[in-house]
N, C-alpha and C positions, 0 to 999 in steps of 0.2 A: 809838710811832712805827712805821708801818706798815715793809717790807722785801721788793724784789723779789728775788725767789728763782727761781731756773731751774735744771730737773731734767733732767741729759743721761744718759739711759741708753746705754750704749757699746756696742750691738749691736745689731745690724741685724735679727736671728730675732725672727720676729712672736712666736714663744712662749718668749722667751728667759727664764731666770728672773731676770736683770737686769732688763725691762723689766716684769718682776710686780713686783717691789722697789722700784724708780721709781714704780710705782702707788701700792703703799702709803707709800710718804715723801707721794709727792703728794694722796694720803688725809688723811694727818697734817697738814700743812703748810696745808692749805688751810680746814682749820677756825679756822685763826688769820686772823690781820689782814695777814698776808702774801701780796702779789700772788704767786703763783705759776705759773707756765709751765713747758712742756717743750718740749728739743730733742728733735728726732727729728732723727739724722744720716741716714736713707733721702731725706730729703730734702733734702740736700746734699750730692750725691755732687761727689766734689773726686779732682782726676789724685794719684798720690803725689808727693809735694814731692821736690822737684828745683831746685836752686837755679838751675840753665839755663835752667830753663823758667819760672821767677819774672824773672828777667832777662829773658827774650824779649819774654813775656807780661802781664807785671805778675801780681797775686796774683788768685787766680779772684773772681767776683764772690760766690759760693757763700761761702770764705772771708772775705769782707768783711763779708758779714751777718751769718755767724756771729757774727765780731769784734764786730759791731754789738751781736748780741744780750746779750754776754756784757760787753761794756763798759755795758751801762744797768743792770746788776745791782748788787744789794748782795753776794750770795751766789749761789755755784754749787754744786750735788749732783751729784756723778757716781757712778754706780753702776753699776762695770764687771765685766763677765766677768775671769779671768784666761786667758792664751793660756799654755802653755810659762813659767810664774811669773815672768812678768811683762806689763805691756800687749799690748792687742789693737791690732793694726795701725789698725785703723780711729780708735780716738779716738787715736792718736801722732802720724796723720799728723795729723787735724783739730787739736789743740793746737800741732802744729807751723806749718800752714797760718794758723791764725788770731793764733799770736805774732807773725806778719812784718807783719801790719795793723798803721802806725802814724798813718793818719788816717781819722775815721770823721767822715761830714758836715762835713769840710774840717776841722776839730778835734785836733789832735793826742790822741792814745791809746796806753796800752799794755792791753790788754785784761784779762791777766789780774793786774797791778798792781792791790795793796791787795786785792783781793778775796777773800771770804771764802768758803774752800773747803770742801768736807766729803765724805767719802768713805764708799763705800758697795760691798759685791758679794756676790753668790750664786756658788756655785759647787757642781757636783755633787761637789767634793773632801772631804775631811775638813778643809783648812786654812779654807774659807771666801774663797777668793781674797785672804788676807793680803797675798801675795807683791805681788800685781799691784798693790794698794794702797800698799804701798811705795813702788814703783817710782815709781806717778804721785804721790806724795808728794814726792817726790824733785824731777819734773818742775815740779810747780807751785810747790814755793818757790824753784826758779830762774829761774821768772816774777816773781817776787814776791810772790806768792798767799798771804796769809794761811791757811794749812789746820789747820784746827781737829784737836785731839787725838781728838776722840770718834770712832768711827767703829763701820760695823756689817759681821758678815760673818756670812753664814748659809753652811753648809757642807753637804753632803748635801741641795741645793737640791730632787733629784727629789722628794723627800718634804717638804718643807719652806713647800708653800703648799695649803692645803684646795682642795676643788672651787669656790670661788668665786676663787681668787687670792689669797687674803687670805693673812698672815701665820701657818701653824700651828704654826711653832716659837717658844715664850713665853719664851725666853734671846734670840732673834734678835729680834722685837718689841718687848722691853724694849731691845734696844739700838738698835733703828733710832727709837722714839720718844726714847729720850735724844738719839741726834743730831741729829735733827730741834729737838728744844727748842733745845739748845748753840747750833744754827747760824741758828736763828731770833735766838737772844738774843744770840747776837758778831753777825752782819749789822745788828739794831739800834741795837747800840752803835757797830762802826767803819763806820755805811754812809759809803759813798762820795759820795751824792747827799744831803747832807743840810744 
C-alpha cells in the first residue's frame, strides 16, 4: 500500500543544511511507492500567533493550507535546524498556526492527530541538533502525532554533505535511510486514509 509522505524542512536559508537533508530523505523516499511532496514554509509566510489576532481575524489562509496539506498525509518528515537547543521560531509558530485549524473543506480536522511523525536535523554542532529534536518531539505528541523512534542527526553539518549535496557522512546516511524505511513502513501500517 502506497503512503503520502510530506517533507517540511524548517528553514528558510536557500542553503540551509536542513533543506540538503530534506533533499536526501526526499532522494530516499521517492524511490518507493510513496507519494511524496515537500513543504516549503518561504512560501507561507504567516504573522506570529497571537491569540487577539486569531479572534479578530480568524486563522490566516496561509495556515489553513498548511493544515490542509498536513491533514491529507499519512506521514510527516521534519527536518529542523536547532535555534539556542531548542525549535526554530519559524516551524513553532507554523505547528502552532496550523493546530488551531479545526475544519479543512467544511470537514472537521485535527491536523496533526494520528499522524506519523519522524524527525530529522543537521546542525553545524557536535550534538547534531538532538536537543531541537526533543523539543518538537515533545510538541507533536501533544498534537497526538504518532513520532516514530528512529531518527537522524548529522552534527558537523559544514562538512557533512559532498559537492553534490549528497550525504558524505555514512553513520548520518545509514541513519537518515533507516528512518526513512521506519516511516515509510509505520505510515503504511497506521495510514490515516486507508
Amino acid at each position: 500500500m502506497s503512503a503520502n509522505i510530506l517533507i517540511l524542512p524548517a528553514s528558510l536559508r536557500l542553503a540551509s543544511h536542513n533543506r540538503k537533508l530534506a533533499m536526501e530523505a526526499m532522494r530516499l523516499l521517492s524511490v518507493t511507492d510513496a507519494v511524496v511532496t515537500r513543504l516549503d514554509l518561504a512560501d507561507y509566510p504567516l504573522p506570529i500567533y497571537d491569540g487577539d489576532l486569531e479572534a479578530e481575524g480568524g486563522i490566516p489562509q496561509n495556515a489553513q493550507l498548511i493544515a490542509q496539506r498536513i491533514a491529507a498525509q499519512d506521514a510527516l518528515l521534519i527536518v529542523t535546524p536547532e535555534y539556542n537547543h531548542s525549535i526554530p521560531p519559524i516551524l513553532k509558530n507554523t505547528i502552532d498556526w496550523a493546530s488551531r485549524v479545526r475544519k479543512v473543506q467544511g470537514r472537521p480536522v485535527h491536523p496533526f492527530k494520528g499522524l506519523v511523525v519522524g524527525l530529522a536535523s543537521a546542525s553545524p554542532g557536535r550534538f547534531g541538533g538532538m536537543r531541537a529534536l526533543e523539543a518538537v518531539r515533545i510538541v507533536m505528541r501533544a498534537l497526538g502525532a504518532d513520532v516514530i523512534t528512529q531518527q537522524c542527526t548529522l552534527a558537523n553539518a559544514s562538512s557533512g554533505f559532498d559537492e553534490n549535496g549528497q550525504l558524505a557522512d555514512e553513520v548520518a546516511r545509514a541513519n537518515l535511510e533507516a528512518l526513512c524505511d521506519k516511516l515509510l513502513d509505520t505510515a503504511r501500517s497506521l495510514s490515516r486514509h486507508a
